[in-house]
C-alpha positions, 0 to 999 in steps of 0.5 A: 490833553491825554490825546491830540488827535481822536476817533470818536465814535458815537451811538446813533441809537443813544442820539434818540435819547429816551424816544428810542427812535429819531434825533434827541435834540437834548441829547444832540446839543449836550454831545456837542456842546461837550465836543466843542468844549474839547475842541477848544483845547486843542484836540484834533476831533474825528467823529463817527456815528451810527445810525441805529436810532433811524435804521439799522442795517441787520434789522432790515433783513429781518423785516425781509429787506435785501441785506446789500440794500438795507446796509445801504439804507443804515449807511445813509442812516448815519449821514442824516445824523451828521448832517444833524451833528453838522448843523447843531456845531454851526449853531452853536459856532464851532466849524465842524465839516460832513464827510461821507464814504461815498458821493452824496453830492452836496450833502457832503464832501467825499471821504478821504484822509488828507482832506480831513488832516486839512480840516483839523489844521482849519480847527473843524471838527470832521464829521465822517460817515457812511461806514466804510462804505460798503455793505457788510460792515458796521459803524464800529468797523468803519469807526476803527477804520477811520481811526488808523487812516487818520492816525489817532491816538486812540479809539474814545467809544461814547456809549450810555455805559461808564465802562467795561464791566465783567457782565452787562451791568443793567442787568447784572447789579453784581457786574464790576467795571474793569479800568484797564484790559487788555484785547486779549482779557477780552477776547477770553472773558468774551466782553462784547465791546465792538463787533470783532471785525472792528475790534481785531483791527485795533488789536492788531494796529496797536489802537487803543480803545477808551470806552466811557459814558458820553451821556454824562455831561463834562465826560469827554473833558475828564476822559482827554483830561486823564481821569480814569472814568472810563475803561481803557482797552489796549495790549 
């Protein structure tokens, strides 16, 4: 495997799959299946994912929600999604352990990073959500987050899109895909890949990013595996 240890980071809108809203099941036991294929392997599995498909922070403000509470409520988004993620493992017999940025009581385990370690040694896969846990920052900031505290190798961004492109390629049938960029190409072509809170952390941590199609079935495999499906985004 190309990686030991990873940080994956899901959408929480792609876990709707085509309803644009609510949990997929489709979707869900295709991501599972896929992560507990690598699992398998040997590859040490963090997950974060984000909660867009059940509320998303910054459209509550815009429906006149208290911006500190409806980052709370996005956060909270994004543990039913990982008690869903949690529950779809058991069900196809892969260990997989909820934990969360702050205390929920027997929903999950609160965050921290020794107790995760201990959980890949068990063979689990470490489900961790919540954010960071305070309000003003996303799922990708807690994603790179996550990412440096757990020491992975590197940042596996599962998204509906195979890649970097010079443009948004649903829109822009002329847009090429990029196999590797630096942070820097990034940053002076203006390519929105995370928010830039996010995305400085990895830069200035030396994190790499490997962005790929999650929807496909088998990509997560090819992309651990070596082959070059994806973008990969490091200095």
């Amino acid at each position: 495997m190309k990686y030991k240890r990873i940080l994956l980071k899901l959408s929480g809108q792609s876990l709707a799959g085509e309803k644009g809203t609510g949990i997929d099941t489709d979707v869900l036991n295709s991501y599972v299946k896929q992560i507990k294929e690598v699992a398998e392997l040997g590859t040490e599995i963090g997950i974060v994912i984000g909660g867009g498909n059940i509320f998303r922070g910054l459209g509550g403000v815009e429906l006149g929600f208290d911006r500190v509470k409806g980052d709370y409520m996005g956060m909270l988004a994004t543990i039913i999604n990982g008690l869903a993620l949690e529950s779809a493992f058991e069900a196809i017999g892969q260990d997989a352990k909820l934990f969360t940025a702050f205390n929920t009581g027997p929903a999950g385990e609160r965050y921290s990073k020794n107790k995760v370690i201990e959980a890949f040694k068990q063979g689990k896969v470490a489900l961790l959500t919540g954010g960071t846990g305070n309000p003003y920052f996303s799922t990708d900031s807690g994603a790179a987050l996550r990412a440096l505290e757990i020491e992975a190798d590197a940042l596996l961004k599962g998204t509906r899109v195979d890649g970097v492109y010079t443009a948004d390629p649903e829109k822009d049938p002329n847009a090429t895909k990029f196999a590797k960029i630096s942070f820097d190409e990034v940053i002076e072509k203006e390519l929105k890949i995370m928010d830039l809170t996010a995305f400085t952390m990895c830069q200035q941590n030396a994190m790499p990013i490997y962005v790929f199609n999650m929807d496909i079935p088998g990509s997560l495999k090819k992309v651990l595996s070596g082959e070059n499906i994806g973008t990969l985004i490091q200095e």
